[in-house]
N, C-alpha and C positions, 0 to 999 in steps of 0.2 A: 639638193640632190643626194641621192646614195652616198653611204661611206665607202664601201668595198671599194673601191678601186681596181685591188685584181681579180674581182668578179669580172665578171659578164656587166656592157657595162650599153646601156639607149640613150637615145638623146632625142629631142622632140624637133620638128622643126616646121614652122607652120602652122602649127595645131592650135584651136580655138583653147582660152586659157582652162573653161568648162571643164575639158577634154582630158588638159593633162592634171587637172586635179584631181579627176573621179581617178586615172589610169596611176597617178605619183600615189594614191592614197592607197591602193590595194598591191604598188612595188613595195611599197614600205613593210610590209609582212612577209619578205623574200628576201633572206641572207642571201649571202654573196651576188648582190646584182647594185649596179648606179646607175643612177639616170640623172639628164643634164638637160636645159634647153638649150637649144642652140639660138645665138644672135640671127643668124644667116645660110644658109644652104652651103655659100663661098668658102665661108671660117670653115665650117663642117668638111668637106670634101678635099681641102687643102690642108688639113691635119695627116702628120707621117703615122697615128696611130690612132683611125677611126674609130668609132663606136661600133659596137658588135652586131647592131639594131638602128637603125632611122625610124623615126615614126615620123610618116611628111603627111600634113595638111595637102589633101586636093579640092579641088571642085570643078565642074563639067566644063568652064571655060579652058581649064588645062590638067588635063585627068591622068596625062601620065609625061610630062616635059620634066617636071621634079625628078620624077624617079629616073628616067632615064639619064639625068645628070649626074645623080651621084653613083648607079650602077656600072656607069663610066668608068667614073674616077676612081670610088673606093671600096675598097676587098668587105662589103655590109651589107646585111638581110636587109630589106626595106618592108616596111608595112603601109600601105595605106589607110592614111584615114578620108574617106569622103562626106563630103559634105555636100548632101543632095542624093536625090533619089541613084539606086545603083542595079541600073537594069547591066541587061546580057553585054549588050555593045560596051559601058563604059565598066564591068566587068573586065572584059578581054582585053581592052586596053590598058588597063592600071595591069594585069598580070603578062599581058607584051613589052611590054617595057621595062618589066622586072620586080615587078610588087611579091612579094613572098607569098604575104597575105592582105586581104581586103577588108578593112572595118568600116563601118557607116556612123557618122554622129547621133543619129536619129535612135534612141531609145539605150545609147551606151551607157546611162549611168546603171542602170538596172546589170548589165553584161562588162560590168568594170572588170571584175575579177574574173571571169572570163576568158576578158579580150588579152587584161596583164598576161595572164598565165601562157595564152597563147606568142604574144611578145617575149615574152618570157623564154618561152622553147625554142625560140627561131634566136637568139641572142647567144643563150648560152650551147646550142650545134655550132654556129658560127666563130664563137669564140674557140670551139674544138676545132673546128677544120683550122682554122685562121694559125693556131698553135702546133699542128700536125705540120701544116704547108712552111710553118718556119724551119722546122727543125729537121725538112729536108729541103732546103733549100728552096722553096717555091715563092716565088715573085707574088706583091700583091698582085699583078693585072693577071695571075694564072699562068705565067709560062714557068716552066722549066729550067733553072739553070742547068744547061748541056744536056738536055733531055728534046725529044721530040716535042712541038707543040701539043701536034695530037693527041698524043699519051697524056698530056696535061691537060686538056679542052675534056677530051673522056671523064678522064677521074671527076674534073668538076660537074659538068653534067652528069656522071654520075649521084656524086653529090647533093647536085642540086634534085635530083628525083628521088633522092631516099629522103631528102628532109620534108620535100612535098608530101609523098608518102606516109613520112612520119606524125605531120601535123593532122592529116586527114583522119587516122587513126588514133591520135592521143586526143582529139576533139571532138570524136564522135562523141556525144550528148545520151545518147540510146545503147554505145554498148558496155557489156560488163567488164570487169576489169581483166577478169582469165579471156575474153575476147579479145580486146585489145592486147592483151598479152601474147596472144596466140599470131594474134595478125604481127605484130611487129616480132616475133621470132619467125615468121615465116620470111617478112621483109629481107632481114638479116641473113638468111639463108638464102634469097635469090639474088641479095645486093653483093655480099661477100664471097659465094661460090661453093658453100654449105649444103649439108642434104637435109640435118635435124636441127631445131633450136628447142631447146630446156628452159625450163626457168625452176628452179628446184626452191626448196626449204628447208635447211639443216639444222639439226635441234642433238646437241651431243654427237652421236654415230651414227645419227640416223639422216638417210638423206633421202625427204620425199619430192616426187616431181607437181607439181605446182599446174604449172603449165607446160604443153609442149605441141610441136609442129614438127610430124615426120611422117615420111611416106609410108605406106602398108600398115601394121601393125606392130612395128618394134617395143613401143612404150606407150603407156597411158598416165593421164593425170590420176593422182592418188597412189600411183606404186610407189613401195618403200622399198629403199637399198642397205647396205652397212654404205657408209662413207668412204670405209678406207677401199671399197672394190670402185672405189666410180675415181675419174681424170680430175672433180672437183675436190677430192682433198688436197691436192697442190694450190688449187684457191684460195682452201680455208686457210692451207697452214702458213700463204705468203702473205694472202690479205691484198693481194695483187693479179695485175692478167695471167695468167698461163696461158701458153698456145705450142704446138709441135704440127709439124706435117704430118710425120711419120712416127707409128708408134713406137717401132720398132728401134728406131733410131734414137728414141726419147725414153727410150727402159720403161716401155707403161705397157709391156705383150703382158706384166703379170696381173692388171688390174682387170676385173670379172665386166668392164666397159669394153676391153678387146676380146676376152675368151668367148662371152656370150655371144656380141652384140658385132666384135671385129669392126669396133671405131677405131678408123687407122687416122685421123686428122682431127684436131680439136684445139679450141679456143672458147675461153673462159674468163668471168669478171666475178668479183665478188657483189652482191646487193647487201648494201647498206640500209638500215630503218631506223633515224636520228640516228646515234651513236654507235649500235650493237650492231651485228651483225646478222641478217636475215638469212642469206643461201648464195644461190649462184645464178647466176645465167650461161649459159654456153653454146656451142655450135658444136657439131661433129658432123666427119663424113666415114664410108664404108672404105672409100681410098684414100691412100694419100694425096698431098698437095704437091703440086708443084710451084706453084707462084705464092712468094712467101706472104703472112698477113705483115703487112704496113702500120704507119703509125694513126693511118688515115683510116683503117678501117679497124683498128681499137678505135679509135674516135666515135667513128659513127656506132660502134655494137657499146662504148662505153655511155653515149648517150643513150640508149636503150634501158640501160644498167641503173643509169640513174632516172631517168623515169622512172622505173619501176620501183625504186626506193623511193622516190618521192609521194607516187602514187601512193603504194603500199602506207606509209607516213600519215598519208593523211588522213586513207580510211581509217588507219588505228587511230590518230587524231577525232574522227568524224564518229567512231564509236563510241569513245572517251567523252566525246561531247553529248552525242545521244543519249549513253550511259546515266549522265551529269544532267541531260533534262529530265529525264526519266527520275532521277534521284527527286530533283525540285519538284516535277510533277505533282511526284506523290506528297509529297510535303506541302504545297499547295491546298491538292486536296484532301490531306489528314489535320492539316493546322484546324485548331477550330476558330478562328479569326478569319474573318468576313477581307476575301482578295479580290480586288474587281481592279481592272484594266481599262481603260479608257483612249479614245485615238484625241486629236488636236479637235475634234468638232464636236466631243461629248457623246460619242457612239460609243457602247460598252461592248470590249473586246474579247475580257474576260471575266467571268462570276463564279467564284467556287463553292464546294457545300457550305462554308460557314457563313459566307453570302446569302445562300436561301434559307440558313437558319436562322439569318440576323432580321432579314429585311422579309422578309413572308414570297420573296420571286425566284420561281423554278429560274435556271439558265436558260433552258428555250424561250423562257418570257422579253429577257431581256438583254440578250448578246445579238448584236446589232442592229440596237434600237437607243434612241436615245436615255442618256445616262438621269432612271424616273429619283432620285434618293434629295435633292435638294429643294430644304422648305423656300418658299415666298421670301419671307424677312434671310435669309443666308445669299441668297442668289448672287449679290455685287461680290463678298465674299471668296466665294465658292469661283465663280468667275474669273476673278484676280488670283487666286490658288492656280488655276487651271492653266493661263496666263504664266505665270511664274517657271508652273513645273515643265513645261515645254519651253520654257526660255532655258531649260537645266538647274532650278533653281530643287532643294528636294527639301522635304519637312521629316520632323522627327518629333515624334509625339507631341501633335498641334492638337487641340481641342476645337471640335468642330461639331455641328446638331445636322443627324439627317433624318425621314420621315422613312418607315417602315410600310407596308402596304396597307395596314391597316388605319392609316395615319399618326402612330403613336411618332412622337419624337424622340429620339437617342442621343444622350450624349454620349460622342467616340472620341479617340483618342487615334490621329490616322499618324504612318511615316507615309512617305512615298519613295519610289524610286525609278529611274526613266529606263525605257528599253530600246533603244538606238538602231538604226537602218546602215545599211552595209553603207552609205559613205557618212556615216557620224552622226545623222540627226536623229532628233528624239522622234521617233516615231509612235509612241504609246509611252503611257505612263500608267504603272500595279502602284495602286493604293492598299495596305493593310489597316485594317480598321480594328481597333478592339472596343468593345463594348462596356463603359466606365460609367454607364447610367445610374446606376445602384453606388457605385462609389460616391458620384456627385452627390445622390441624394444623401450618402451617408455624411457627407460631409455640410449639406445644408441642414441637414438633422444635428449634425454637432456645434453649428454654429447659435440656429438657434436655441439648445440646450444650454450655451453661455450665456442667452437671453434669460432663460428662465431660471439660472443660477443665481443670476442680478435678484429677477424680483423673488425667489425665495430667502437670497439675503436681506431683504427688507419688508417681507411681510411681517405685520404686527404680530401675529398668531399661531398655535399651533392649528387652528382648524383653518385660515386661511393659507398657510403653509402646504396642510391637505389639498385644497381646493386647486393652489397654483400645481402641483405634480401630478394630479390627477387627467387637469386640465390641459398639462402637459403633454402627456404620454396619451391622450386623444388626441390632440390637436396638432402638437408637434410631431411625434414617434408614430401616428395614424395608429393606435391601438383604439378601436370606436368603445370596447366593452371596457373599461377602465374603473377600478374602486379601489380606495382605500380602507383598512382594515387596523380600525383600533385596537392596541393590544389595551383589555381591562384587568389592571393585576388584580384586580378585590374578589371579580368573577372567573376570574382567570379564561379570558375567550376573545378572540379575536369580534368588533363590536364593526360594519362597516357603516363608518360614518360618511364616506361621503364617496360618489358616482360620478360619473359622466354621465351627459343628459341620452346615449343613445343607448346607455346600459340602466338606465331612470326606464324606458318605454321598453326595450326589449327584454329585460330581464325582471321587469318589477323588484319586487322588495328583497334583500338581499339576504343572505341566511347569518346569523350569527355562528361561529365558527371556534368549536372546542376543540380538546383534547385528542376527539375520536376520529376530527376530519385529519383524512394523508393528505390532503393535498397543502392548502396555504397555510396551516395549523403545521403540518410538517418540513416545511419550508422554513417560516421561523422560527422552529425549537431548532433545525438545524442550523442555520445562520447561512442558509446559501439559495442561490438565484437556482429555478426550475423553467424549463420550458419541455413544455406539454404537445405535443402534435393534434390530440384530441381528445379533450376533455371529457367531451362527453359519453365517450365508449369506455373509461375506467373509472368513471364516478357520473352517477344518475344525479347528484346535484346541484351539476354543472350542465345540465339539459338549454343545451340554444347556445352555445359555448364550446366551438371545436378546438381553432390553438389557442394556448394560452401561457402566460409567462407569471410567473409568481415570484416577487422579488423582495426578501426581508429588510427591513426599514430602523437595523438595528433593535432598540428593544421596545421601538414604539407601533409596532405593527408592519403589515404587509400592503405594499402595492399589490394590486394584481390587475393584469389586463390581459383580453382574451379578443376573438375574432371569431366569427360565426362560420368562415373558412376554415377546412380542413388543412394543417400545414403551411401553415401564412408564414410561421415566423424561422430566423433563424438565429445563428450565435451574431449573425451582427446583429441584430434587434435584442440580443440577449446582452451584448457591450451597451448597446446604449439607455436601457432600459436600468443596466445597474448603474450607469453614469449619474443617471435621474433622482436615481433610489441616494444612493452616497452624497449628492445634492441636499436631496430631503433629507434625509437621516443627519447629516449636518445643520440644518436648519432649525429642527425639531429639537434638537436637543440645545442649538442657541438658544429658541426660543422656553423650550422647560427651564436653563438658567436663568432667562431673563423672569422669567415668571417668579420662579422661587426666589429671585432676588426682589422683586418687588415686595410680594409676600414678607422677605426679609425686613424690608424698609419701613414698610406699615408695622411690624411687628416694634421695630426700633423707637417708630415715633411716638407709637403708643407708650411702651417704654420709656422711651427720655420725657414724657409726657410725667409719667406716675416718678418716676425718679426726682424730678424738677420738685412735684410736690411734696415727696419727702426730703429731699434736704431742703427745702425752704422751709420744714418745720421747725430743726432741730436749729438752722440759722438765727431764725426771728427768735427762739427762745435761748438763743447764746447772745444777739443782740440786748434783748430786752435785759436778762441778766446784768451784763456789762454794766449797765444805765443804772439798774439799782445798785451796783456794786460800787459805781462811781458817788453817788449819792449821799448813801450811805456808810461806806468805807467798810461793810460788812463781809468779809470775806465765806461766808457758807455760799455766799454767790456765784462766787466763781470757783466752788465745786459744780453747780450747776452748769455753769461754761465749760467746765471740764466733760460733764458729761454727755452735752450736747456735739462736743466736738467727736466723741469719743463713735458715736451714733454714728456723725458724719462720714468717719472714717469706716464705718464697717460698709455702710453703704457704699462709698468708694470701689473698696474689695471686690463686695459684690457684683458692682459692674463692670469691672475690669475681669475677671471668671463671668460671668456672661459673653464678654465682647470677643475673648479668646474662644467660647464655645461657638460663637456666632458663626467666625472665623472660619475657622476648621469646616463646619456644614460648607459652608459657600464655596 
């Protein structure tokens, strides 16, 4: 139940469980009110301090025995609720017997907040009379202590026809608020004894009439006063009722409400709007009173007072919210991100512009029409999403493929989020889609570039080297016009050795490329990546070659690769095209080291080849020496040993300053 307690406070009794969920789910959005079930009619009626409201369960078998039991017993508005048709006959009986008001089960969840609001108003009058009739001594059964019955049977029947009155006119569906505002100052004015009722709007000193209900022509809606000439700045400045019979008796002859207008009787409330304070409401007559205003009829013109704050609340509430759509609206349809709305059966609720620019479908095409965007193979998928997000479940940047009109397929990137029915369920679900097609592909483009970084680090060659990033950048990167461009230091010209086979047939023989050419000649003197919109409008020999990207390969030459489309490409094709190039140009120059290092080796072995055969001259003839030295014990011999070694040693030298020069190159 409600927390207030010293609200205004219902209690159910009888009532289908349906009933008081839809009715407990839209009290819960009303300060100061509680609400309770009751176990039994018995417990309820036999409490020394009732509920301010009954809402009793009928139905045709006994349509008004409930109510007349507890209108009995205890000082409470009753409402009915019927269950079953509610013709004229069982009409008049649920209100003979004392029903306030009549609701029907049949179609209440839709009129939940409604029926509360109307429950609502019958509770908290109730609770004002019920607090009036305390604090002058009035008995719950309505009588009088030491007072005539009569004069107490009056008041309440009084009572009870201003709150009838009241609900007729705070319920009307069809009228405007200054309408009802008017009717329930007139009320007030026929119920309390009044000639004029006000309802103003004060803002600083200034105090406009809002609404108002008086005879002839005294005042119109839209006239502006000073405040301090009007009876409501005793309102503003207490924040409280004011009321006087007699003006004259009340020191108000000097305010320009008597000099004018000669209001000699007046009562007055302040209206509240949430916290601040809006204006007044009030009653005036031309006479004075005789019969003082009571605390009963502050009650009754104070609930007037608050309705009309309430009221007032909400529309400024209701614009605030309008406001706040209007805000989203446009945002909606400014986002450039594809918004579509969907009900539980896959009918498309809503489609905004970034929808028909994503998917090729005007909105009259397809708001409520089945939801056309889910290929074949996604369907279980897509299903089970659909499933999820009406069970309350929401996604946030899921990846998911739909089909565009023309059948292309999309990789998106959707959140979702639910949009709820006044008693809580999901009733539609807005998908926001963004369009990451181009990302994915940038990203299956990057992946397979680490393929092709594999076999560039293992190609044998520098011309098979060419062939794999040539190869590349058609097949991977979809550049179809693709060549490589030897740099020749000797002729100094870019040489292209080697094509893609759809730039072999559509471009025939390729141009060798000097000095003079601006385009991939000026690319690699400058050492940086170009891309070209259309090639063929600033250089004639590029003729069948619109965009085109020209990418330097370090000092071994230029990529270049072009498209027979005008503006094909962009800076992401310009990232990954130099990813390719930095690839290559790494490769190429592994492989020139490896080259010249071979070169190296043959050079070596040739070498140690001729070196082998000169020390093994001066060897054998320091060998052979020895032998005759040994022999013959003639030592001129082993001058000759001497000199053969001496030989050896220079050669040594020698290749020791070879192997350091070796060195250094490598």
């Amino acid at each position: 139940m409600g927390t207030d307690e010293s609200g205004a406070q219902v209690a159910f009794v009888a009532v289908e469980s349906a009933v008081v969920r839809s009715l407990s789910t839209a009290f819960d959005t009303v300060d100061g009110l509680a609400y309770r079930r009751a176990s039994s009619l018995e417990s309820l009626v036999a409490l020394d301090d009732p509920p301010h409201c009954v809402v009793i369960g009928t139905d045709d078998e006994r349509p008004g025995s409930r109510i007349e039991q507890v209108v009995e017993t205890a000082d409470t508005a009753v409402v009915a609720v019927h269950d079953g048709p509610l013709g004229d006959e069982t009409l008049d009986r649920l209100t003979t017997a004392g029903a306030a008001d009549v609701l029907t089960t049949e179609g209440l969840d839709g009129r939940a907040t409604l029926a509360a609001r109307r429950i609502e108003q019958l509770a908290r009058a109730r609770r004002t009379i019920r607090a009036d009739r305390s604090s002058q001594g009035t008995r719950a059964d309505g009588r009088h202590v030491g007072s005539d019955d009569a004069v107490a049977a009056e008041r309440l029947q009084r009572d009870r026809a201003f709150l009838y009155s009241f609900l007729d006119v705070t319920m009307d569906p069809e009228a405007s608020f200054d309408e009802q505002a008017s009717a329930l100052l007139e009320l007030c004015c026929e119920t309390l004894g009044f000639e004029m009722g006000v309802l103003s709007r004060v803002s600083d000193d200034d105090y406009e009439i809002r609404s108002v209900h008086a005879p002839g022509e005294h005042i119109a809606a839209g006239a502006t006063f000073d405040l301090d000439g009007t009876y409501c700045k005793r309102v503003v400045d207490s924040a409280s009722v004011e009321w006087f019979l007699d003006a004259a008796d009340a020191g108000a002859v000097e305010k320009r409400a008597y000099c004018e207008m000669g209001m000699e009787s007046y009562l007055g409330l302040p209206v509240t709007v949430g916290e601040g304070l809006y204006g007044t409401v009030c009653l005036a007559s031309e006479e004075p009173r005789t019969d003082p205003v009571t605390d009963a009829d502050v009650a009754l013109f104070r609930l007037v007072a608050e309705w009309v704050g309430s009221d007032l609340l909400r529309a400024r509430r209701q614009r605030e919210l309008e406001a706040l759509t209007d805000r989203l609206e446009s945002l909606v349809e400014a986002i450039p991100l594809a918004v579509v709305g969907v009900s539980d059966d896959w009918t498309v609720t809503r489609w905004n512009p970034g929808a028909e620019a994503m998917f090729g479908y005007e909105a009259e095409e397809v708001v409520g029409e089945d939801y056309p965007l889910v290929p074949a193979a996604e369907s279980a998928d897509a299903e089970e999403m659909r499933r999820r997000t009406f069970d309350d479940e929401q996604y946030h940047g899921k990846s998911i493929r739909r089909l565009t009109r023309d059948g292309d397929v999309l990789d998106l990137r959707l959140s979702t989020a639910p949009f709820r029915t006044a008693d809580g369920d999901v009733g539609e679900v807005y998908g926001v889609m963004d369009d990451v097609t181009e990302l994915r592909e940038f990203e299956r483009k990057l992946r397979a570039l680490q393929t092709t970084t594999s076999e560039l680090n293992v190609a044998a060659d520098a011309e098979e080297i060419r062939r794999v990033a040539v190869d590349a950048a058609a097949d991977v990167l979809g550049y179809p016009l693709a060549a490589f461009w030897r740099y020749d230091e000797d002729d100094q010209c870019l040489d292209p050795t080697t094509r893609s086979e759809a730039a072999r047939e559509r471009l025939g023989r390729l141009p060798v490329l000097g000095p003079d050419d601006e385009r991939l000649w000026s690319a690699f003197r400058a050492g940086e990546c170009v891309l070209y919109d259309d090639l063929s409008v600033v250089d004639p020999t590029y003729q069948g070659v619109r965009s085109g990207i020209a990418v330097p390969i370090g000092d071994h030459g230029v990529l270049g690769a072009g498209s027979p489309v005008e503006d094909e490409y962009d800076e992401q094709d310009l990232e990954l095209v130099r990813i390719l190039g930095a690839a290559a140009e790494a490769a190429l120059t592994r492989a020139d080291r490896e080259r010249r290092l071979r070169e190296t080796n043959e050079r070596l072995d040739e070498f140690a080849s001729v070196v082998a055969h000169d020390l093994r001259t001066p060897l054998t003839a320091a060998v052979g020496f020895l032998d005759i030295a040994r022999e013959t014990g003639d030592d001129e011999h082993f001058d000759r040993i001497k000199d053969a070694h001496d030989r050896m040693t220079d050669l040594i030298e020698d290749l020791l300053a070879l192997a350091r020069t070796t060195d250094r190159t490598l």
